[in-house]
C-alpha positions as CSV (number, residue, x, y, z in Angstrom):
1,X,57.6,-26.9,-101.6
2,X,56.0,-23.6,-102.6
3,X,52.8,-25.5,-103.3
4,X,52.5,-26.9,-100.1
5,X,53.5,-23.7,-98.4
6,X,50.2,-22.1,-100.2
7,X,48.1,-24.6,-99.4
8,X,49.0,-24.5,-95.7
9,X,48.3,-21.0,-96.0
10,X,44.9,-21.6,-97.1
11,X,44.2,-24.2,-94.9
12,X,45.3,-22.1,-91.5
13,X,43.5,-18.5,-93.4
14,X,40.2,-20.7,-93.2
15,X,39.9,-21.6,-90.2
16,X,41.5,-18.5,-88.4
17,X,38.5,-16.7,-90.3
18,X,36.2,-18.1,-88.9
19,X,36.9,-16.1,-85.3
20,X,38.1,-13.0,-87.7
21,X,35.7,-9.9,-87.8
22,X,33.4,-8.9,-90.6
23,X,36.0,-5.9,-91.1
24,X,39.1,-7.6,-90.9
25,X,38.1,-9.8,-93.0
26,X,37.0,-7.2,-95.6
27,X,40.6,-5.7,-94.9
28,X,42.4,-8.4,-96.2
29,X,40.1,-8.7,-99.4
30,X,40.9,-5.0,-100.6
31,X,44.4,-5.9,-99.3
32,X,44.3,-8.7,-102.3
33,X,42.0,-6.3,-105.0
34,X,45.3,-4.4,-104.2
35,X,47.8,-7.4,-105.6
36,X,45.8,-9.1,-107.8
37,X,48.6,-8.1,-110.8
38,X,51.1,-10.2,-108.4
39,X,48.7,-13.3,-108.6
40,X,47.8,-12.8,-112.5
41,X,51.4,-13.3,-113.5
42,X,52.1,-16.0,-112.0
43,X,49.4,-17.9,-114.2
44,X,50.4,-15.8,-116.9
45,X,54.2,-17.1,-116.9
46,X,52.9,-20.2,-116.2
47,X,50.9,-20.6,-119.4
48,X,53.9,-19.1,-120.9
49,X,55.7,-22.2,-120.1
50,X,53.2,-24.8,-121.0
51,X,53.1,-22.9,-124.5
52,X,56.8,-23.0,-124.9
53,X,56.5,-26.8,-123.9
54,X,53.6,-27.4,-126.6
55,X,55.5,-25.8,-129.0
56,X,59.0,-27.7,-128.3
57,X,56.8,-30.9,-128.8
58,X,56.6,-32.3,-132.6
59,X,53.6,-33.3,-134.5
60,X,54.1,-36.8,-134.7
61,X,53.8,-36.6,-130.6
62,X,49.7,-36.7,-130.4
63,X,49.5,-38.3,-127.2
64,X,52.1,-35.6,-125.6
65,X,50.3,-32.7,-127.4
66,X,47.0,-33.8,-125.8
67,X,48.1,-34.0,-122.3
68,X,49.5,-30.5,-122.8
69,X,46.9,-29.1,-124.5
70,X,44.6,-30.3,-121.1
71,X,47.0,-28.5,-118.9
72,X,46.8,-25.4,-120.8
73,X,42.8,-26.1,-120.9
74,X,42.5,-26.1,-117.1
75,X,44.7,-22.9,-116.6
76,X,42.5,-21.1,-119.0
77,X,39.6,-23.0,-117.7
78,X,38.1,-20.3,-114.6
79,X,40.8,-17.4,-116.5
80,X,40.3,-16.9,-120.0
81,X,36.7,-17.8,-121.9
82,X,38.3,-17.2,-125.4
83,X,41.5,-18.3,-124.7
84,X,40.2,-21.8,-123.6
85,X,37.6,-22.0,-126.4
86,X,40.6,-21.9,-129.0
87,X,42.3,-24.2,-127.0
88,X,39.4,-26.6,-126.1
89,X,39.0,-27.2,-130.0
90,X,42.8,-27.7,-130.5
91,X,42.2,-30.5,-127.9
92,X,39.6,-31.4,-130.1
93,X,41.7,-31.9,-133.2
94,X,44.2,-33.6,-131.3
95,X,41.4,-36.3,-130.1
96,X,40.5,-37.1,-133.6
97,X,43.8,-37.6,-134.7
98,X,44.4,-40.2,-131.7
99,X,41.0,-42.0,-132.9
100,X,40.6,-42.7,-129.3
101,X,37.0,-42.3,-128.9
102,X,36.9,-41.6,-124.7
103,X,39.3,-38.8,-125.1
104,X,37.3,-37.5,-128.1
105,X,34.1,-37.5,-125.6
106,X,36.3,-35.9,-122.9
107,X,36.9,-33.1,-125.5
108,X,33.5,-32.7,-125.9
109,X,32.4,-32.5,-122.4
110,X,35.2,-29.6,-121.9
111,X,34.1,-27.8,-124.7
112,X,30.6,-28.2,-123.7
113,X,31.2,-27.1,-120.2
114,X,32.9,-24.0,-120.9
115,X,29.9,-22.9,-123.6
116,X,28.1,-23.4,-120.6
117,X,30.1,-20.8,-118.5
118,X,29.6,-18.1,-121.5
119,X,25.4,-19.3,-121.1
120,X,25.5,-20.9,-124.4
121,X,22.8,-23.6,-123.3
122,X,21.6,-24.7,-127.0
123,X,25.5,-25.7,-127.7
124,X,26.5,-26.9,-124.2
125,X,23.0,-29.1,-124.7
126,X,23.6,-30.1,-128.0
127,X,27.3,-31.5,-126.9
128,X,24.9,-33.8,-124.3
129,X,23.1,-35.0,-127.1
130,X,26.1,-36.2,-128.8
131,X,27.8,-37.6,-126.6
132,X,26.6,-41.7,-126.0
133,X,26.6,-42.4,-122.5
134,X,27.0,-46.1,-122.5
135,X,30.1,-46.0,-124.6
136,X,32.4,-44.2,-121.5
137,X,33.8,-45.7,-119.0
138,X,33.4,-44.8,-115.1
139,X,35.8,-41.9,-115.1
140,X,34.5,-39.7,-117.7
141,X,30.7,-40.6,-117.5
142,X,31.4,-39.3,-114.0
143,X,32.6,-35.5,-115.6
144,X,29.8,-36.3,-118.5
145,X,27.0,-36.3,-115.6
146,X,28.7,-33.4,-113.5
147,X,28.3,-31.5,-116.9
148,X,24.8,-32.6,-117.8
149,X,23.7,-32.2,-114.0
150,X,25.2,-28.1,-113.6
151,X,23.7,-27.4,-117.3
152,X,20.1,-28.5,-116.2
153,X,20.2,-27.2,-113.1
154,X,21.1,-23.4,-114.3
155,X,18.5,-23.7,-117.1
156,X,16.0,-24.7,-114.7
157,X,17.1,-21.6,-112.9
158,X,17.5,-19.6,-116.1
159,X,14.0,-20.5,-116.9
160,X,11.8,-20.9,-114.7
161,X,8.8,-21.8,-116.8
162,X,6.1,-23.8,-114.4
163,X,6.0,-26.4,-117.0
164,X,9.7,-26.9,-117.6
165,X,11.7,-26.2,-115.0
166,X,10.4,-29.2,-112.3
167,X,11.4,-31.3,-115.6
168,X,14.7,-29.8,-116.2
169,X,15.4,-29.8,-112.1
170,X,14.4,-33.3,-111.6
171,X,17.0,-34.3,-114.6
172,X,19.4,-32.4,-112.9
173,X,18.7,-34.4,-109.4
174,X,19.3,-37.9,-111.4
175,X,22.2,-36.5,-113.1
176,X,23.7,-35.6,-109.9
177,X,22.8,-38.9,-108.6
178,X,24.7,-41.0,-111.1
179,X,27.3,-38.5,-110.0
180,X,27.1,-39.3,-106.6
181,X,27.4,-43.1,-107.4
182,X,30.3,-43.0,-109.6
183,X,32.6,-40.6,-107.4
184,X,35.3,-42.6,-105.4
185,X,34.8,-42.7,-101.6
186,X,37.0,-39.7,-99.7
187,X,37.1,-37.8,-102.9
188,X,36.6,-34.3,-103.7
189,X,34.0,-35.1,-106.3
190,X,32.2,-37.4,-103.7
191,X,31.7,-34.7,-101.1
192,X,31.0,-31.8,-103.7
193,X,28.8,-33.8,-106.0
194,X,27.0,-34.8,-102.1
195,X,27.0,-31.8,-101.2
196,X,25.1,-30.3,-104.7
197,X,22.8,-33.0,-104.2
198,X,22.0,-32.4,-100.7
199,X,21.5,-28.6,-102.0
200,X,19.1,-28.8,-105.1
201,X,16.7,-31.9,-103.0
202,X,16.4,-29.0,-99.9
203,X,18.4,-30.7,-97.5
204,X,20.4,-28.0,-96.6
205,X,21.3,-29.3,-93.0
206,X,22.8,-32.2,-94.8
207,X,25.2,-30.0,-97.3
208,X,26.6,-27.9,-94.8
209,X,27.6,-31.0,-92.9
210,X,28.8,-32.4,-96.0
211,X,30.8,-28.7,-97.3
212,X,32.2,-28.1,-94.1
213,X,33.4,-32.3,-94.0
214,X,35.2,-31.5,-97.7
215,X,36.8,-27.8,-96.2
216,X,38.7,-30.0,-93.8
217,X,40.4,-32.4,-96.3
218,X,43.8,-30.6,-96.8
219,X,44.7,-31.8,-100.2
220,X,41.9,-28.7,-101.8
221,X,43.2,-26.8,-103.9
222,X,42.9,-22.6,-103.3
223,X,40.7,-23.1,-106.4
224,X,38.4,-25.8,-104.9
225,X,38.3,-24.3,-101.5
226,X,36.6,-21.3,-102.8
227,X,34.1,-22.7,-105.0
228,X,33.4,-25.0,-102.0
229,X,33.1,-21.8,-99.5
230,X,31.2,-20.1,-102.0
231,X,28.6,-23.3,-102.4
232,X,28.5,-23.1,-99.0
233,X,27.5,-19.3,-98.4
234,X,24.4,-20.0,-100.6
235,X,23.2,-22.4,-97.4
236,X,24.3,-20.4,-94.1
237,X,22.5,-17.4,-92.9
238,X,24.1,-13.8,-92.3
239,X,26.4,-12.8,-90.9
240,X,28.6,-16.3,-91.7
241,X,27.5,-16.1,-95.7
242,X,29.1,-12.7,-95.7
243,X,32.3,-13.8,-94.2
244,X,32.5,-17.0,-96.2
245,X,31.9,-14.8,-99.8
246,X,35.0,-12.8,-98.7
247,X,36.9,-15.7,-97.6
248,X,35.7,-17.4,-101.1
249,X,36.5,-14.1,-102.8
250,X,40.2,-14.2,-101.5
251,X,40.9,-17.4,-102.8
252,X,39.5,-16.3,-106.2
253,X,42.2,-13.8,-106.5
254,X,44.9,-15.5,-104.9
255,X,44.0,-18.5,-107.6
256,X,43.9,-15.8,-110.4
257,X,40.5,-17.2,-111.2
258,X,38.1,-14.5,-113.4
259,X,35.0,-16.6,-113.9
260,X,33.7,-15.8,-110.4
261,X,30.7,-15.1,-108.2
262,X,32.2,-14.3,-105.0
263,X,33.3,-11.0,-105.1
264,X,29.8,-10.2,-107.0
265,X,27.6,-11.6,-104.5
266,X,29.6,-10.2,-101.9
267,X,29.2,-6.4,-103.7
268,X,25.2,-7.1,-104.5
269,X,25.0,-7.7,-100.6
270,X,26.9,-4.8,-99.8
271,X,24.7,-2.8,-102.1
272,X,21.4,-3.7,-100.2
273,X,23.0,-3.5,-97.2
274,X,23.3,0.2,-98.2
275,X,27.4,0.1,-97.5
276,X,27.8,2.0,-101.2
277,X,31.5,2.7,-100.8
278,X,32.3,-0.5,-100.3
279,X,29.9,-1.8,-102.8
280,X,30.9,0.1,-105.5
281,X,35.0,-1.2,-104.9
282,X,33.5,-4.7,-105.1
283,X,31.1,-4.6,-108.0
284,X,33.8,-2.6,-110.3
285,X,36.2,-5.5,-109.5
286,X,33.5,-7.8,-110.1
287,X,33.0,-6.1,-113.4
288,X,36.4,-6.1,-114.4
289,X,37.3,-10.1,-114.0
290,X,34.3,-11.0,-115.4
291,X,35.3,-8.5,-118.6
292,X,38.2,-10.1,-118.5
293,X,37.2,-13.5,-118.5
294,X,34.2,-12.5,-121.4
295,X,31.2,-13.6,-119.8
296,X,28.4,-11.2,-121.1
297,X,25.7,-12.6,-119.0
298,X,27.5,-11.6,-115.9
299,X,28.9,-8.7,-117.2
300,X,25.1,-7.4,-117.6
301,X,24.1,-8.6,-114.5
302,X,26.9,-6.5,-112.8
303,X,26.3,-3.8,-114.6
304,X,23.1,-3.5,-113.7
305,X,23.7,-3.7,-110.1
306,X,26.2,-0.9,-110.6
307,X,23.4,1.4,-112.5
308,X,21.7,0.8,-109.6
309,X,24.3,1.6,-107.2
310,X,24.9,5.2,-108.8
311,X,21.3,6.0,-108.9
312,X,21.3,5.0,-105.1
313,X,24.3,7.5,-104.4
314,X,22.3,10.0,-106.8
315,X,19.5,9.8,-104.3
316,X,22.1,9.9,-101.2
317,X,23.5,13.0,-102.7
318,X,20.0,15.1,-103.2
319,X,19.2,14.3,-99.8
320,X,22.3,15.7,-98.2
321,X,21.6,18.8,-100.6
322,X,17.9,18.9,-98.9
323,X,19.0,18.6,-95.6
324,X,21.9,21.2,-95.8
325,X,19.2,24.0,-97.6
326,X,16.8,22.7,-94.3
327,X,19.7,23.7,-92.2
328,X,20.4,27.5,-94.2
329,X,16.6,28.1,-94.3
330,X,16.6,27.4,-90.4
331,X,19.7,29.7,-90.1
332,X,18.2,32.6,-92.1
333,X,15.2,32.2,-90.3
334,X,16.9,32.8,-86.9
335,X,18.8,35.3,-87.8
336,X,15.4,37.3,-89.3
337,X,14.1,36.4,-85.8
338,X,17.0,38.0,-84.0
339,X,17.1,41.2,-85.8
340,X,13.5,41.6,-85.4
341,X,14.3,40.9,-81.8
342,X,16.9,43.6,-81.4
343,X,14.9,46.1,-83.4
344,X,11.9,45.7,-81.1
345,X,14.5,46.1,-78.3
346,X,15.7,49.7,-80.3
347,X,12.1,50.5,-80.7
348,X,11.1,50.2,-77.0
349,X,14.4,52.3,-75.7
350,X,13.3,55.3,-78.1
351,X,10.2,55.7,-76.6
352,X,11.5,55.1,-72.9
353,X,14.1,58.2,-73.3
354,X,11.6,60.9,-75.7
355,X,11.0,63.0,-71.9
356,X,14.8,63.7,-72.6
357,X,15.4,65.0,-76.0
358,X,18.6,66.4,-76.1
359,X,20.1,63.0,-74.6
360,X,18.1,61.3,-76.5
361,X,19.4,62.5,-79.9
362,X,22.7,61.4,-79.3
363,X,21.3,57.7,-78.1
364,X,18.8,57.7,-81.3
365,X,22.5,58.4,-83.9
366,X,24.0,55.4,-82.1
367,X,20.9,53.5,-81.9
368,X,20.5,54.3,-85.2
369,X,24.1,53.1,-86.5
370,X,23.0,50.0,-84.8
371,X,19.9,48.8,-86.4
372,X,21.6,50.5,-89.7
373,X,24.4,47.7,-89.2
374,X,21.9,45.2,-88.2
375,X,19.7,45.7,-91.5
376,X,23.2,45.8,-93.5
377,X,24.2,42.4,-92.2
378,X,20.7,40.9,-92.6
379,X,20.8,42.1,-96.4
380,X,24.3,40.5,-96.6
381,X,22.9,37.4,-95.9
382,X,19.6,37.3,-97.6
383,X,22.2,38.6,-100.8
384,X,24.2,35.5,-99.8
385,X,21.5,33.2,-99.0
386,X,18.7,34.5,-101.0
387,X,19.2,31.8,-104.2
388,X,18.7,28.6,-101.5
389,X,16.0,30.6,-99.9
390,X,14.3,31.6,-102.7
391,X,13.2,27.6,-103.8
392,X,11.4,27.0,-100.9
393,X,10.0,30.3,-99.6
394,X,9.0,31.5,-103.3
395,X,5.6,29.6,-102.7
396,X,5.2,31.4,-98.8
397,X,5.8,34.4,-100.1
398,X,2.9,34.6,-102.8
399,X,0.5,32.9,-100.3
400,X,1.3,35.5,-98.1
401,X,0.9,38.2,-100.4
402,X,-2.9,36.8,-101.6
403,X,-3.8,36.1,-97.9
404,X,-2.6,40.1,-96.5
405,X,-4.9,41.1,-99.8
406,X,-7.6,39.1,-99.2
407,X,-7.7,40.6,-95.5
408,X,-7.4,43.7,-97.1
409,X,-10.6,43.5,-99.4
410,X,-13.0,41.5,-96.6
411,X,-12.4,44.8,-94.0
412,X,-13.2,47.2,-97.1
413,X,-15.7,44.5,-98.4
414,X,-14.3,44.8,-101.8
415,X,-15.9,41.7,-102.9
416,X,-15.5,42.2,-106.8
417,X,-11.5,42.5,-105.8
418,X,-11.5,39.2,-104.4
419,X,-13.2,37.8,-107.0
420,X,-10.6,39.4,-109.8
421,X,-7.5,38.4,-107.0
422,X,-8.7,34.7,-107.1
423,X,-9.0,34.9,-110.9
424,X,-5.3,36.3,-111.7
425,X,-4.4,32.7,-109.8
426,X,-3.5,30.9,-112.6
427,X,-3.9,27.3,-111.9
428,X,-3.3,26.0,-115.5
429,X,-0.1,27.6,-115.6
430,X,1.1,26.5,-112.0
431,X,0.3,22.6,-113.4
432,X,2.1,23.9,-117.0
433,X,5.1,24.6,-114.6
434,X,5.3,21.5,-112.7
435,X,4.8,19.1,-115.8
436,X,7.9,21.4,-117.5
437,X,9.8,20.5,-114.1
438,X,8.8,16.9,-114.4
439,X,9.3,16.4,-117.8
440,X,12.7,17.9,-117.7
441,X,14.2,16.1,-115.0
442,X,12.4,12.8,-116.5
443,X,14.5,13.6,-119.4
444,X,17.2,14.2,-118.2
445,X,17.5,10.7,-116.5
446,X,16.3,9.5,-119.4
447,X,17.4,11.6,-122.5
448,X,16.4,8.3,-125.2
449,X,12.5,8.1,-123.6
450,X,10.9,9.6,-126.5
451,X,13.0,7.4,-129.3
452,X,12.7,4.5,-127.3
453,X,9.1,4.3,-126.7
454,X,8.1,5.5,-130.4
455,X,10.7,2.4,-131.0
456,X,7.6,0.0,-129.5
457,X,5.2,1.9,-132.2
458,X,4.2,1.1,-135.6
459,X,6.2,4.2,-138.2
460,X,2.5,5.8,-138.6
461,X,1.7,5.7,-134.9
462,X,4.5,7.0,-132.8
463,X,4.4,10.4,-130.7
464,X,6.4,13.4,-130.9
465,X,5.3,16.3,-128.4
466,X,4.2,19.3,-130.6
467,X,6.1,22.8,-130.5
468,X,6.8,23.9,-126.7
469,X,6.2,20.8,-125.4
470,X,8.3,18.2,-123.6
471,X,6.5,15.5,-123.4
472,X,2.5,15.2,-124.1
473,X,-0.2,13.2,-122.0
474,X,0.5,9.8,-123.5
475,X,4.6,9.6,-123.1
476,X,4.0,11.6,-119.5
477,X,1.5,8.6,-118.3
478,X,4.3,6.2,-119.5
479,X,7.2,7.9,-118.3
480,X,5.4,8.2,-114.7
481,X,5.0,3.9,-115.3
482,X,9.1,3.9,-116.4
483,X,9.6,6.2,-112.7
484,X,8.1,2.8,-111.2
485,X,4.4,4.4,-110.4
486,X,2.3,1.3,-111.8
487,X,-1.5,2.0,-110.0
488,X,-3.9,4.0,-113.0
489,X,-5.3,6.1,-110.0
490,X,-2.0,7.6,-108.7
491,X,-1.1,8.6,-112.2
492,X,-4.7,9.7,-112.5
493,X,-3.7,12.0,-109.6
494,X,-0.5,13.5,-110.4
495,X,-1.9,14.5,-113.9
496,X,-4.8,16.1,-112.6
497,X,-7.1,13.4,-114.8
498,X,-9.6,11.0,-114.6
499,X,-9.2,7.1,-114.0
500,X,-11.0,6.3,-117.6
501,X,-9.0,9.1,-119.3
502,X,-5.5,7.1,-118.1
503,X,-6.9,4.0,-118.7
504,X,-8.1,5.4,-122.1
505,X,-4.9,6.5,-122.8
506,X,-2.8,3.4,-121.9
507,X,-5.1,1.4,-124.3
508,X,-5.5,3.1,-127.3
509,X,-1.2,3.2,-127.2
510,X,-0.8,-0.5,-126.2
511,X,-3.4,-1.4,-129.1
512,X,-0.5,0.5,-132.0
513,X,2.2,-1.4,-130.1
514,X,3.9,-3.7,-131.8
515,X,4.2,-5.6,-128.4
516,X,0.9,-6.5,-126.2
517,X,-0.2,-7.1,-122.5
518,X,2.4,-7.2,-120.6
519,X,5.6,-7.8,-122.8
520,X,4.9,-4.0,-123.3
521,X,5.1,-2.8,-120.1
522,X,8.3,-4.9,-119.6
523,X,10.0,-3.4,-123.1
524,X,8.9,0.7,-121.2
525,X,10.8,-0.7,-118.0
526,X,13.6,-1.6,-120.0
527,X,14.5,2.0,-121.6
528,X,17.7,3.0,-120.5
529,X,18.2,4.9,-118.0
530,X,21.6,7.1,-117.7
531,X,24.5,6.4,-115.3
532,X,24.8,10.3,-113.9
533,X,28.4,10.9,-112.1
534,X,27.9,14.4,-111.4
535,X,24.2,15.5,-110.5
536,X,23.4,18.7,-111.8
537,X,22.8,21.3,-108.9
538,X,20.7,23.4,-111.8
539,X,16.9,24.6,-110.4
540,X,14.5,24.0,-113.1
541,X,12.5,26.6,-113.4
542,X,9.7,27.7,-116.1
């Protein structure tokens, strides 16, 4: 009675979410995040029991052992990778000791489609090629060509090799079409094996008729109905694939189910979309069921779109620094405006009353304490201000200084002056300064740079920077390639260089590699870069 209780749940949560709001709907998802535990030991208690059961059960009892040892098999199935792998080869055992040949296949085909979950393609593969076809009948040649149709359809998309993948999809497609053909009529496995047909030919009209047809069958599973809502997403455009990932999501957590793409999806989305709070909820989630289930694939995949999510709010959080020193440097600057202002207000008054000295002296002490209190507060705040103001108006200030000079020596026609002002400007050292800013900051986003790349280099050929330096010309061009700036003539720019130096450069390092053409470029975009929390509010300055 429970059961069906759930699964009327489901049913009526489905289609009342359809006329639900994009927030609402989010709501409810963080809502579940929230009781996940709930949902987790309910499986948990429940795997307690079918252990208890398996272990009630003698020996001799092979056939009993094997149907409980599936039970246990499917629980662990979406929950547990490990778990299920020790299990799936107990299942194993058990099959050989029955010497019944179709449920020693069926073993195999579980074991191989749970390697394949982990991305272990050579052994889900080499379970395909032991397995003979012809010898099953209809009902497990029907989960053998589900198997073998899912693993060459992800390594087609795994690799995508011109020459390969049209092979390995066009397997897939005739996998998926024995499929087809041995599902039962007004099954699940007919409409979802239709439906992944439909998908991988491009008829995507056709799926979405056929997902939506299998959504209304009320016998799903929560399970089912979210790996069906989440096949469907892939084929529906925004703002319905949102919705249906968190409706897909919900079900994953209500179903206790780790290996999941939902919630992942859902957070990558969210991520472009630029909603990082909301992102960052749903990727750590995300992260956490699928470190819990042990899929390392995914768990890199995730990670990375959380590295990119904190370099995102890294970037947020500079800007809103910018904008707030905008907003003080626009502040100090009024307030230097007013007092000049009020003194040119004192100024004019003084002269107005000089034909009446003795009145005036009394004016001039409290004029005086006036602008005296004015100049006080304008020093308060230059004390108070002065270390924001300083960054920006550091540069203004010397320009001003060399252009009063420069007036300066052009009236007196101090020619020889102008010629020793322009050669105190020290250019070299300016460009010094900047590459000890950029190397720095370079470093300190990526503190492993100069370990990594000399990691690329043959022993006798890598680079280390000499005494007082940061980096040299050679890591600088590649750290400016790792920063994402790819074109020789920007870099040329920035390092105040020619196009043949760079080019020169790049070269005569990519000849020592111990990686050519592009596979080194790819191994330089691959250094790590560090996942900052806290960005440092430190000015770098030489």
């Amino acid at each position: 009675m429970k059961i069906l209780f759930s699964l009327l749940l489901s049913f009526l949560f489905l289609n009342s979410a359809r006329g639900q709001s994009y927030d609402s709907l989010l709501t409810v998802l963080k809502s579940e995040i929230l009781k996940k535990n709930s949902y987790e030991r309910i499986k948990e208690n429940h795997l307690i029991q079918l252990k208890k059961t398996l272990s009630a059960v003698p020996s001799t009892s092979v056939s009993t052992r094997h149907a409980i040892l599936n039970e246990i098999i499917e629980v662990y199935r979406d929950y547990s990778f490990d778990s299920a792998h020790v299990y799936t080869y107990k299942l194993i055992e058990v099959s050989n000791l029955l010497k019944d040949r179709q449920k020693q296949y069926e073993s195999k085909i579980r074991l191989g489609a749970l390697q394949l979950s982990w991305g272990m393609f050579k052994e889900a593969f080499d379970c395909i090629s032991e397995i003979n076809v012809n010898a099953l009948p209809d009902s497990t040649k029907l989960r053998f060509y589900e198997f073998k149709a899912r693993a060459l359809n992800e390594i087609s998309t795994y690799n995508s090799n011109r020459f390969y993948s049209p092979v390995n999809r066009l397997e897939s497609i005739r996998a998926l079409d024995s499929a087809v053909l041995l599902s039962k009529p007004g099954t699940y496995d007919k409409y979802k094996n239709l439906g992944q047909l439909y998908s991988i030919t491009d008829q995507r009209s056709k799926a979405v008729v056929v997902l939506r047809q299998l959504l209304n069958k009320k016998d799903l599973t929560i399970h089912q109905r979210a790996m069906v809502i989440n096949d469907l997403s892939y084929l529906v455009p925004n703002p319905e694939k949102e919705k249906l990932l968190m409706i897909a999501a919900v079900y994953d957590i209500r179903s206790a189910t780790k290996q999941t793409m939902a919630i992942s999806r859902l957070g990558t989305k969210m991520l472009e979309k630029g909603e990082l709070a909301d992102a960052e909820i749903l990727l750590n989630e995300a992260l956490a069921e699928t470190i819990f289930f042990g899929n390392k694939i995914q768990e890199r995949n995730i990670s990375i779109s959380l590295s990119q999510l904190a370099a995102e709010k890294l970037i947020r959080s500079e800007n809103k620094k910018i904008d707030l020193l905008i907003i003080l440097i626009i502040v100090v600057s009024l307030g230097l405006i007013g007092i000049g202002v009020i003194s040119f207000i004192v100024y004019t008054r003084l002269k107005a009353v000089k034909i009446r000295e003795m009145a005036v002296q009394e004016k001039y002490r409290f004029l005086d304490q006036i602008n005296k209190r004015l100049l006080e507060d304008g020093r308060i705040k230059e004390e108070y201000l002065g270390h924001f103001f300083h960054l920006i108006s550091g540069y203004i200030s010397r320009l001003e200084k060399v252009k009063r000079n420069t007036e300066h020596k052009l009236k007196i026609k101090n020619y020889e002056g102008l010629l020793l002002q322009a050669k105190e400007i020290n250019i070299k050292k300016e460009r010094e300064d900047l590459f000890y800013t950029f190397d720095t900051i370079f470093l300190k986003l990526f503190p492993n740079f100069i370990q990594s790349f000399n990691a690329l280099l043959n022993a006798d050929d890598q680079i280390v920077p000499k005494s007082g330096e940061i980096l040299n010309t050679n890591l600088r061009i590649f750290a400016l390639m790792r920063l994402g700036i790819k074109d020789a003539q920007t870099i040329a720019n920035i390092l105040e260089s020619t196009l043949s130096t760079v080019y020169t450069y790049k070269n005569r390092i990519k000849s020592k590699s111990l990686y050519h053409g592009e596979e080194f470029d790819s191994k330089i975009m691959e250094i790590k870069f560090v996942d900052v929390q806290e960005p440092s509010t430190e000015t770098f300055v030489h």
